[in-house]
C-alpha positions as CSV (number, residue, x, y, z in Angstrom):
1,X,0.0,0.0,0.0
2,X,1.1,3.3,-0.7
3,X,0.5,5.6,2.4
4,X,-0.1,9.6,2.2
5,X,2.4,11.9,5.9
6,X,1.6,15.5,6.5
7,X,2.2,17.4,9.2
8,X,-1.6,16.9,10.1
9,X,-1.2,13.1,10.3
10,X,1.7,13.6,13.3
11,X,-0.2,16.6,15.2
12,X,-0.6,20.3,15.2
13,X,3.0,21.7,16.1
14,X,4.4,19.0,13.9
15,X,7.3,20.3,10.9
16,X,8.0,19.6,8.0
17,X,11.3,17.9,9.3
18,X,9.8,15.7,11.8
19,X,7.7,14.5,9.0
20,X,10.5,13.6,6.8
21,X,11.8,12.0,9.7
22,X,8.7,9.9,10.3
23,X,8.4,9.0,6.6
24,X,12.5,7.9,6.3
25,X,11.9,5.8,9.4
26,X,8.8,4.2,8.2
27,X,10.8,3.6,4.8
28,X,13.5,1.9,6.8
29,X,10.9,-0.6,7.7
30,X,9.8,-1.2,4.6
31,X,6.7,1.2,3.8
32,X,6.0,2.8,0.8
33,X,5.4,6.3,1.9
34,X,5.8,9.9,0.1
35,X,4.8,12.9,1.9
36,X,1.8,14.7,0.9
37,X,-2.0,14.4,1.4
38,X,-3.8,11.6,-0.2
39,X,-6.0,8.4,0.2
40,X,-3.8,5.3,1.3
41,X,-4.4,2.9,-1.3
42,X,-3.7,-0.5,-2.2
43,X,-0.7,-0.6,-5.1
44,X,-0.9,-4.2,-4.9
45,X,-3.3,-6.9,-6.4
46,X,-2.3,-9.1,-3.5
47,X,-2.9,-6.6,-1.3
48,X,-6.6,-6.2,-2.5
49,X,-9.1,-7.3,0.7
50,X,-6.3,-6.9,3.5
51,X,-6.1,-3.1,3.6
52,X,-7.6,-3.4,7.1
53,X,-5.4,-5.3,8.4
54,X,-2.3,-3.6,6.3
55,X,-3.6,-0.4,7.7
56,X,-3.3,-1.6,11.5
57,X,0.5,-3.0,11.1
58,X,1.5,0.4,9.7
59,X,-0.5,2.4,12.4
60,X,1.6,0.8,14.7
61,X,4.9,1.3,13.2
62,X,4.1,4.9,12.5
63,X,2.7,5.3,15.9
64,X,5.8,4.2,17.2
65,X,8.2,6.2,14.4
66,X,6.4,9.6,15.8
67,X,7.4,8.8,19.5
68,X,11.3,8.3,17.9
69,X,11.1,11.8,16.2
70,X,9.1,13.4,19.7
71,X,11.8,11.5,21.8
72,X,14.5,13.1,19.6
């Protein structure tokens, strides 16, 4: 899946370099993000019916990429 990081996605007082820090940490492990604002999508034919689940691995990784970048 292709995934969509603004500053809105991370919080309020989030930058534009703590974004780019989010997304190069999420890329480290393995997630095919570009900053911007879009729908997540499926890229993927095998990845058609498991967006849910997709969605809720990634949540968790980027939850725990913002709390690097705030720890920072």
């Amino acid at each position: 899946m292709k995934f969509f990081i603004a500053e809105g996605n991370i919080g309020s007082d989030a930058t534009k370099e703590q974004t780019e820090k989010v997304i190069e940490l999420l890329r480290a492990k393995g997630w095919d993000v570009v900053y911007g604002i879009g729908k997540n999508k499926a890229t993927d034919v095998s990845e058609f019916g498991k967006e849910e689940s997709i969605l809720d691995a990634f949540t968790v990784d980027f939850m725990a990429c913002i709390a690097q970048v705030e720890g920072e």
